[in-house]
Structures are given as C-alpha cells and as structure tokens.
C-alpha positions as CSV (number, residue, x, y, z in Angstrom):
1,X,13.6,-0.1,-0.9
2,X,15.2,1.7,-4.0
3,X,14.5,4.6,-5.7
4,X,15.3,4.8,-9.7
5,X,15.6,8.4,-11.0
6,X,15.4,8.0,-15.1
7,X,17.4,11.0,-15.6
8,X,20.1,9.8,-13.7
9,X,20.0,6.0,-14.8
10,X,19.3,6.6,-18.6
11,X,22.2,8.2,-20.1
12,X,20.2,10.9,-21.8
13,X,22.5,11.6,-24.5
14,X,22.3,7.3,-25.7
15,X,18.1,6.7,-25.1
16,X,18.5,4.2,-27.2
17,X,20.9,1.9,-26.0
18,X,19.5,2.3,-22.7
19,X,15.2,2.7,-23.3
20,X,15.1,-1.4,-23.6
21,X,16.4,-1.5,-19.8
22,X,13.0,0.8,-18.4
23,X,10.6,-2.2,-17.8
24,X,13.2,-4.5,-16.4
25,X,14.3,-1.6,-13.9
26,X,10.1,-0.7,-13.2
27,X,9.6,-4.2,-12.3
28,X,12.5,-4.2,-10.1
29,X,12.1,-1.4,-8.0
30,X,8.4,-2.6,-7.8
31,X,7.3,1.5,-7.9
32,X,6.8,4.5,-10.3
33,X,5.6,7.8,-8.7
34,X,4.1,10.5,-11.1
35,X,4.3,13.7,-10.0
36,X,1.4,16.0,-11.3
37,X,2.6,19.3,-11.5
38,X,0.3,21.4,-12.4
39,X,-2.5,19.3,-10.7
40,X,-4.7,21.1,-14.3
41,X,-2.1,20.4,-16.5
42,X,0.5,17.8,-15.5
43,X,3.6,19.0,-17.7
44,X,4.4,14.9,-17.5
45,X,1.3,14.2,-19.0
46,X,3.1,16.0,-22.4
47,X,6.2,14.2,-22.1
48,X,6.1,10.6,-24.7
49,X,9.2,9.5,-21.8
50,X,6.9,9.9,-18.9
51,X,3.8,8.3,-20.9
52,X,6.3,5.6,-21.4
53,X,7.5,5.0,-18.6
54,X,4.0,4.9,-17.0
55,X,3.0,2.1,-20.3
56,X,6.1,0.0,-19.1
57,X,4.7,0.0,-15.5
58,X,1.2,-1.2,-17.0
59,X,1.9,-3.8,-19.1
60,X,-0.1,-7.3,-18.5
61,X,0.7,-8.7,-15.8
62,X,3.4,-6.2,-14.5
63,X,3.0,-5.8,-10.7
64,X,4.5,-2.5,-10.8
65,X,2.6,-0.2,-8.5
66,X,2.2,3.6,-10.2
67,X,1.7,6.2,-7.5
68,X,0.2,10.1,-8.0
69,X,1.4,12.8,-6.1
70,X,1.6,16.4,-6.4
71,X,3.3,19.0,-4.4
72,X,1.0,20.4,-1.5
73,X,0.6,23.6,-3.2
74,X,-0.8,21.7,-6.2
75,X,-2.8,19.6,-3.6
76,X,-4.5,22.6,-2.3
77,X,-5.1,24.3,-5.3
78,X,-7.0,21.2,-6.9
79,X,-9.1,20.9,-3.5
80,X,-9.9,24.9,-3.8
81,X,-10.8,23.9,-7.4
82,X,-13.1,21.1,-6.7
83,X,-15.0,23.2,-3.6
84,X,-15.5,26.1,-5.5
85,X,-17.3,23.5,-8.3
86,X,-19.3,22.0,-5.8
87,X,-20.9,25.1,-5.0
C-alpha cells in the first residue's frame, strides 16, 4: 500500500510542470482521503488544489476510491450537531 502526500510530491514552487502528473499518481495509489476539517466548514472544500485533486480521482471510469474522514474531535462535534437537530 502507498501513501502519496501532494505537498511533498508536487514541487510547490513548479505546479505546473508537475499538476499533469496528479491523475496518473491518484490512479496508482488507487486512494485519496479527504480530511474535513471543520466537519461545518471543510477548509479543503475552499482550496481549487483539493477540488482538483478530488475531480482527478472522479473522472469516468477512474477506479480511484475517495475516502472522508475527520479528526475525532470533528467526528463528535458533527454527531452533537445532528442530535441536537433531531430534537
């Protein structure tokens, strides 16, 4: 199993030279994991290299599996959330 960090496999400073490279990596790994941080407001969500990222895992007929998470402080926080609307 691999695990592809962008910020450490896209030279930051040279996006474009590298940004063509995204999918091809995506499909190799096989895995992209968005973290939503804050579970209300997901600061990824705001971030066109995230959305990106996320588009090249979900093009037709990719087979790249895309993952949520959040931390278990955000976790809890949405479940208080969604109690306190139930009531």
């Amino acid at each position: 199993q691999y695990v592809w960090l962008d910020v450490f496999c896209i030279r930051q400073s040279r996006v474009s030279d590298d940004v063509h490279h995204i999918g091809f990596i995506e499909r190799h790994v096989g895995q992209v994991v968005m973290v939503l941080d804050p579970w209300d407001k997901p600061v990824c969500l705001t971030r066109v290299w995230c959305l990106y990222e996320v588009a090249q895992a979900k093009l037709p007929g990719s087979k790249v599996d895309l993952r949520l998470t959040m931390p278990p402080v955000q976790r809890a926080a949405m479940q208080r959330a969604l109690q306190k609307d139930r009531s």
